[in-house]
TORBAKE-701801 format. One record per atom (N, C-alpha, C): residue number from 1; atom name; y, z, x. Coordinates in Angstrom, 1 decimal, decimal comma. Atoms other than C-alpha are relative to their C-alpha. Layout:
n / atom / yy / zz / xx
NUM / CA / Y / Z / X
...
This chain:
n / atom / yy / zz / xx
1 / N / 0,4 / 0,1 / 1,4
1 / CA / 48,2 / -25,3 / -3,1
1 / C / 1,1 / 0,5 / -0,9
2 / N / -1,2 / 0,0 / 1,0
2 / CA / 50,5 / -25,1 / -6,1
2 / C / -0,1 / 1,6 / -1,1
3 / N / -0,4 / -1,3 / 0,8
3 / CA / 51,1 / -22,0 / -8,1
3 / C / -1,4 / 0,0 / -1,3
4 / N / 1,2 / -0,2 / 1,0
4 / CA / 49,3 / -23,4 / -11,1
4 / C / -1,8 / -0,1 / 0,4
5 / N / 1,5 / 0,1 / -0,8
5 / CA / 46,0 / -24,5 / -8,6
5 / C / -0,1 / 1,1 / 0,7
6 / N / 0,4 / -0,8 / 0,3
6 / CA / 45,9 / -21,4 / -7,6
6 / C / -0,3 / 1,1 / -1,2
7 / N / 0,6 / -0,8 / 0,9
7 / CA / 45,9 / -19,3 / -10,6
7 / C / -1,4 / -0,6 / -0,5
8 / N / 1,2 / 1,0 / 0,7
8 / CA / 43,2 / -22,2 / -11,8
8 / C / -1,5 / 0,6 / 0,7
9 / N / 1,2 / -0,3 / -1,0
9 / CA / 40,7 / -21,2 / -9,2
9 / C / -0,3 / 1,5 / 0,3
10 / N / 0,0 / -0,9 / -0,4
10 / CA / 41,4 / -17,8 / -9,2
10 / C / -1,5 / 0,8 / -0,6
11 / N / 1,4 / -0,3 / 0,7
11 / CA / 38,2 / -15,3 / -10,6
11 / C / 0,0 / -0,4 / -1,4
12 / N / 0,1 / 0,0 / 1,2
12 / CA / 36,9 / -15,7 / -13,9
12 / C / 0,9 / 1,2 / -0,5
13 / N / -0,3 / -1,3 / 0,6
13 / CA / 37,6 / -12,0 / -15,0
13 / C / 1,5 / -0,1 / 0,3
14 / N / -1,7 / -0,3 / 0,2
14 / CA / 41,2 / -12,3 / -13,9
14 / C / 1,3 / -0,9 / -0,6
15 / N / -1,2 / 0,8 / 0,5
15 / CA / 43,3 / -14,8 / -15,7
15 / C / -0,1 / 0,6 / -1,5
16 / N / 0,0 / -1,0 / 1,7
16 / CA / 44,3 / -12,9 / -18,9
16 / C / -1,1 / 0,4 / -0,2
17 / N / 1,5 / -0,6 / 0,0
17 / CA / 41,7 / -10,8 / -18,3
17 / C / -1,3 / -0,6 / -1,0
18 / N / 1,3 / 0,7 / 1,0
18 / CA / 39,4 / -13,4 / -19,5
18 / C / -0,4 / -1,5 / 1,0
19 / N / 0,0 / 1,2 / -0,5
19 / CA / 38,2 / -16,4 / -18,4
19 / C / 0,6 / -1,5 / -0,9
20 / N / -0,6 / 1,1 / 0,6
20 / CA / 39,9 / -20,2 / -19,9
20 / C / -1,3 / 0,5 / -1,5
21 / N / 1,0 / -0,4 / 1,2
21 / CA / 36,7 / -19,7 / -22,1
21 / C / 0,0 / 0,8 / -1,2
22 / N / 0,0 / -1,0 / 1,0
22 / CA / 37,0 / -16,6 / -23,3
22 / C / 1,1 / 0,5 / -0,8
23 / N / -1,4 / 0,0 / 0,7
23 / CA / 40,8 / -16,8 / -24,3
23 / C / -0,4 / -0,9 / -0,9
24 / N / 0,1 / 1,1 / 1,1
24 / CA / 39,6 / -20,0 / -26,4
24 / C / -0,5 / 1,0 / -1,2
25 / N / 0,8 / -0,3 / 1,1
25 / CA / 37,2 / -18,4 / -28,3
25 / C / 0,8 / 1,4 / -0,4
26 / N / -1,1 / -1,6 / 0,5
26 / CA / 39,5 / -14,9 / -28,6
26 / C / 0,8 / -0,6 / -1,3
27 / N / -1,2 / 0,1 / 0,9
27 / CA / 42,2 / -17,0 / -30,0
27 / C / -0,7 / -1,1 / -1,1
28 / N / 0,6 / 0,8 / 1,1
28 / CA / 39,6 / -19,3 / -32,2
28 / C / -0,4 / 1,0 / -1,3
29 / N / 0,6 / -1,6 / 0,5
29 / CA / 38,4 / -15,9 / -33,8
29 / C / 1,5 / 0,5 / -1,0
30 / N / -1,0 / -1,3 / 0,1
30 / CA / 42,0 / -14,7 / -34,5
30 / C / 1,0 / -1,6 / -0,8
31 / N / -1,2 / 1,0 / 0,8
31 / CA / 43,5 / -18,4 / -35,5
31 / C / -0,6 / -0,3 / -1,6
32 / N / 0,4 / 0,4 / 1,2
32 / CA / 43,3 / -20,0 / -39,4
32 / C / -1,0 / -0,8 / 0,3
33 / N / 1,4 / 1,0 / 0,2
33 / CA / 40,2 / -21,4 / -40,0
33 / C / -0,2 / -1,4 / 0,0
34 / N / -0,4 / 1,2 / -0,3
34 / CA / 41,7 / -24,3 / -40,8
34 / C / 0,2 / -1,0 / 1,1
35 / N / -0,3 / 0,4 / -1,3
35 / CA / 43,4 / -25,0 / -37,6
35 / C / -1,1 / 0,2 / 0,4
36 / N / 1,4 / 0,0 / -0,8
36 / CA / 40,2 / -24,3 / -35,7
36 / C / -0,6 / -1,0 / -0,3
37 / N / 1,4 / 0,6 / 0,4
37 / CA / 38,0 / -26,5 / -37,9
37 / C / 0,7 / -1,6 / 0,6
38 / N / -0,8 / 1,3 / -0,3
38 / CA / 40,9 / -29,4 / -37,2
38 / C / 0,2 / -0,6 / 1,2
39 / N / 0,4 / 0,2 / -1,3
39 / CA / 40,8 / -28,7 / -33,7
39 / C / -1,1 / -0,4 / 0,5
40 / N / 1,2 / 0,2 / -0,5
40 / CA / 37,2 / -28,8 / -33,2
40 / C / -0,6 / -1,1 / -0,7
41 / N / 0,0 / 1,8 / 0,5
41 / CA / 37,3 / -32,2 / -35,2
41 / C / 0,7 / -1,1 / 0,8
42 / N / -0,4 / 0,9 / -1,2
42 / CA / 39,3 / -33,9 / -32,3
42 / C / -0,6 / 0,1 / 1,1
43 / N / 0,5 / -0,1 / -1,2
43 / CA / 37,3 / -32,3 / -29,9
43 / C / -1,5 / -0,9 / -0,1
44 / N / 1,3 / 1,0 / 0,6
44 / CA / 34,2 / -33,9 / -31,7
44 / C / 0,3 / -1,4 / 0,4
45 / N / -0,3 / 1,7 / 0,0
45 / CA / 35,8 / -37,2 / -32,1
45 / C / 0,3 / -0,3 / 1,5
46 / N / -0,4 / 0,2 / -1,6
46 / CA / 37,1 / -37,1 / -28,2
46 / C / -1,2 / -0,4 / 0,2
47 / N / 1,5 / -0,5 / -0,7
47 / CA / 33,1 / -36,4 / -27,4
47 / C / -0,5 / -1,9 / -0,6
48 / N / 0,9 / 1,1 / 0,8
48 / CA / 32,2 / -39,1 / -30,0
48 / C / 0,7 / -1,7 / 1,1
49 / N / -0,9 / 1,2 / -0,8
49 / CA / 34,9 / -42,1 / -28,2
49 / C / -0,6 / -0,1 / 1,2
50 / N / -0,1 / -0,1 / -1,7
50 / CA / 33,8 / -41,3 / -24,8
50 / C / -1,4 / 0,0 / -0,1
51 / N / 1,5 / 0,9 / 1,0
51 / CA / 29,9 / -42,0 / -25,9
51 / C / 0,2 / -1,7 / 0,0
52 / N / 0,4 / 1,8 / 0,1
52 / CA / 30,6 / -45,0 / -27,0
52 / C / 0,8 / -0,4 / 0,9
53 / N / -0,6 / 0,7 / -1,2
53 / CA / 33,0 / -45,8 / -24,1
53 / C / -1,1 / -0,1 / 1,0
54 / N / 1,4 / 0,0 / -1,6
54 / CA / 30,1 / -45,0 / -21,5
54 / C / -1,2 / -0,5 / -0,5
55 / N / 1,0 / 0,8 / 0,2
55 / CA / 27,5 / -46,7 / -23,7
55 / C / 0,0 / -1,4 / -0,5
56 / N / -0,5 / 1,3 / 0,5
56 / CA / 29,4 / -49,9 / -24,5
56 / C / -1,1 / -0,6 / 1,6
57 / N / 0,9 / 1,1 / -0,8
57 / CA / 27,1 / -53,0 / -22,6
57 / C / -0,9 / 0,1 / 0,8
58 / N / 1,7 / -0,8 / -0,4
58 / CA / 24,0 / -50,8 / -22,2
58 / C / -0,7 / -0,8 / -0,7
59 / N / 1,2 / 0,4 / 0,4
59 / CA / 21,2 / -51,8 / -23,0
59 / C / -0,6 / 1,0 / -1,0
60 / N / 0,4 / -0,7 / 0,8
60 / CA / 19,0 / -50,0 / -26,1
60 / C / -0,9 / 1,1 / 0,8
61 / N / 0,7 / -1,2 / -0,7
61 / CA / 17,0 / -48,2 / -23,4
61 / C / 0,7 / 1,1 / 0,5
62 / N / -0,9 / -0,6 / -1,0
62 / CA / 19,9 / -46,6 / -21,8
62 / C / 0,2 / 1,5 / -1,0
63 / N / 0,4 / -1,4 / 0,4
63 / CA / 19,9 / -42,7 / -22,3
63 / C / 1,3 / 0,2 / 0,2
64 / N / -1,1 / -1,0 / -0,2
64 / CA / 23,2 / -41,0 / -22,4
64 / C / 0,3 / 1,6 / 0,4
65 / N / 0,1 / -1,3 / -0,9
65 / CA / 22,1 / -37,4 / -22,0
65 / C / -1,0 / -0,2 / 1,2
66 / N / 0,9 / -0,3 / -1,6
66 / CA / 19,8 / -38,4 / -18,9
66 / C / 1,3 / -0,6 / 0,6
67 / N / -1,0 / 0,1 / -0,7
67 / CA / 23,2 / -39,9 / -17,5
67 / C / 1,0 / 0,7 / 0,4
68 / N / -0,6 / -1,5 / -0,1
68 / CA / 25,3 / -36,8 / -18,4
68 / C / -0,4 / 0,7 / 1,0
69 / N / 0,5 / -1,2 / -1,0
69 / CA / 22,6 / -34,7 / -16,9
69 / C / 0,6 / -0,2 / 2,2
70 / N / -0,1 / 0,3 / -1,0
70 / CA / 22,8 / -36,7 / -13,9
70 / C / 1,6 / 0,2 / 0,5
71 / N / -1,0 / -0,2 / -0,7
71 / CA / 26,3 / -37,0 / -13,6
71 / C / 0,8 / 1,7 / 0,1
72 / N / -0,4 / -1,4 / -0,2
72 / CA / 26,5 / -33,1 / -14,1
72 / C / -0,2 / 0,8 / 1,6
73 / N / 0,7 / -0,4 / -1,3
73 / CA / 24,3 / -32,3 / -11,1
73 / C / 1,3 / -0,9 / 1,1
74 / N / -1,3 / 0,5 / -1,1
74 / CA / 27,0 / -34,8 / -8,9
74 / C / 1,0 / 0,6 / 0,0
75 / N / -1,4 / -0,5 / 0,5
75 / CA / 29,7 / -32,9 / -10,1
75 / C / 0,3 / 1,0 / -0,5
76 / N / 0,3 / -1,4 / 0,5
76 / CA / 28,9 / -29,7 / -10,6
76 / C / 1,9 / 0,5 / 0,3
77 / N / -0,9 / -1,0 / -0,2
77 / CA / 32,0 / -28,2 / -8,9
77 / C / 1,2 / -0,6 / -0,8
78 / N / -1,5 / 1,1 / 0,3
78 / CA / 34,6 / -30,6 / -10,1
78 / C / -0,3 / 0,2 / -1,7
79 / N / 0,3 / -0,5 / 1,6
79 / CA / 33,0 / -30,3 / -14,1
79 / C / 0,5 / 1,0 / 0,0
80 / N / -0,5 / -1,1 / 0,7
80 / CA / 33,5 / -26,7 / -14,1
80 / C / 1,8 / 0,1 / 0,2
81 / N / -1,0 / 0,6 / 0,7
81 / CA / 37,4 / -27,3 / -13,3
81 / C / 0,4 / -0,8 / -0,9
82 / N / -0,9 / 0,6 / 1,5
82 / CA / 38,0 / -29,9 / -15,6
82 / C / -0,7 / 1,0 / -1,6
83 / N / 1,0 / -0,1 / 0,9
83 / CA / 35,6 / -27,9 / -18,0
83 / C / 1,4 / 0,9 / -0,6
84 / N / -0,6 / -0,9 / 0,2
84 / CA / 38,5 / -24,9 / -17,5
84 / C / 1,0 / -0,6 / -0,6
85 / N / -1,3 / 0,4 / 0,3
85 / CA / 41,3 / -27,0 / -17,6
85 / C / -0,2 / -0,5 / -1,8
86 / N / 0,4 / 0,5 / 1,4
86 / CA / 39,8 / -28,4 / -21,0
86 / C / 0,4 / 1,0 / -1,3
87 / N / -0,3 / -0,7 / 0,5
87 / CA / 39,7 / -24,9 / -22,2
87 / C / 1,2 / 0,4 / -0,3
88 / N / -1,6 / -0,3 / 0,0
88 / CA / 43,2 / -24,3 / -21,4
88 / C / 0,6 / -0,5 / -1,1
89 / N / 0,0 / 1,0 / 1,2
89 / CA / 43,8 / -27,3 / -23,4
89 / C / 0,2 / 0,0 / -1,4
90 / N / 1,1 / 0,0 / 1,4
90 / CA / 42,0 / -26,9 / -26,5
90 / C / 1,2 / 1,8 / -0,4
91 / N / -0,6 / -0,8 / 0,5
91 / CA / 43,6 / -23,2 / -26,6
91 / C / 1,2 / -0,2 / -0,3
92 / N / -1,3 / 0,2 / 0,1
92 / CA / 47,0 / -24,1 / -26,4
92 / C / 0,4 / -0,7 / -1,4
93 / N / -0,4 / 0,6 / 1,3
93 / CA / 46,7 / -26,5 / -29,2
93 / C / -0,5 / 0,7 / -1,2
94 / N / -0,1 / -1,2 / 1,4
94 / CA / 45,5 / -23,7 / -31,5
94 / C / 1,6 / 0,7 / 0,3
95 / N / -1,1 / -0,7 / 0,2
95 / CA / 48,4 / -21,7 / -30,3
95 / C / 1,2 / -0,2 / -0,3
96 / N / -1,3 / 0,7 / 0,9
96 / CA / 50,8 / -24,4 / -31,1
96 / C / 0,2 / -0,1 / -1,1
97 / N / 0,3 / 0,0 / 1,7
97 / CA / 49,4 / -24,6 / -34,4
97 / C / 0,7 / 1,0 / -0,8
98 / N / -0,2 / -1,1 / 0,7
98 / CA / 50,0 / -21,4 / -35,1
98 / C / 1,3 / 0,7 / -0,5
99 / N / -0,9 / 0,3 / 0,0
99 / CA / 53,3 / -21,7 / -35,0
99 / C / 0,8 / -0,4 / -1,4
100 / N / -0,5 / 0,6 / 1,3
100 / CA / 53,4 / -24,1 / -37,9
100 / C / 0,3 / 0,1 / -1,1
């Protein structure tokens, strides 16, 4: 496994003594307001695209959070990595910001 797949999997409490999570929200706390709100407006729209991508040539019955749920339960393990990696993500592009 690779340097970065292991640190990835390592405990919650130990990656900058926090978890991907709790660095987000540290450095959401601590970035401009702005930047945050601009962030969490792409992360909206990301959420919003990918909706309509998984409900394009449904049918009006077709449920989106009972397919979520469902595909949460399949994928439990594999969700919470991409969930981290997400976090990772998402913080980074505050910290680029901050920069600016």
């Amino acid at each position: 496994m690779s340097m970065f797949g292991e640190w990835f999997t390592e405990d919650e409490d130990d990656i900058f003594m926090g978890s991907p999570k709790s660095k987000f929200f540290d450095v959401s706390k601590t970035a401009s307001q702005d930047i945050v709100e601009e962030e969490w407006d792409k992360i909206v729209e990301k959420v919003a695209a990918l909706e309509m991508m998984l409900s394009q040539g449904k049918d009006e019955n077709f449920d989106i959070n009972e397919e979520i749920k469902e595909f949460k339960l399949e994928n439990e393990k594999e969700l919470e990595a991409m969930k981290k990696g997400l976090y990772v993500e998402f913080t980074g592009e505050i910290i680029c910001r901050l920069d600016s």
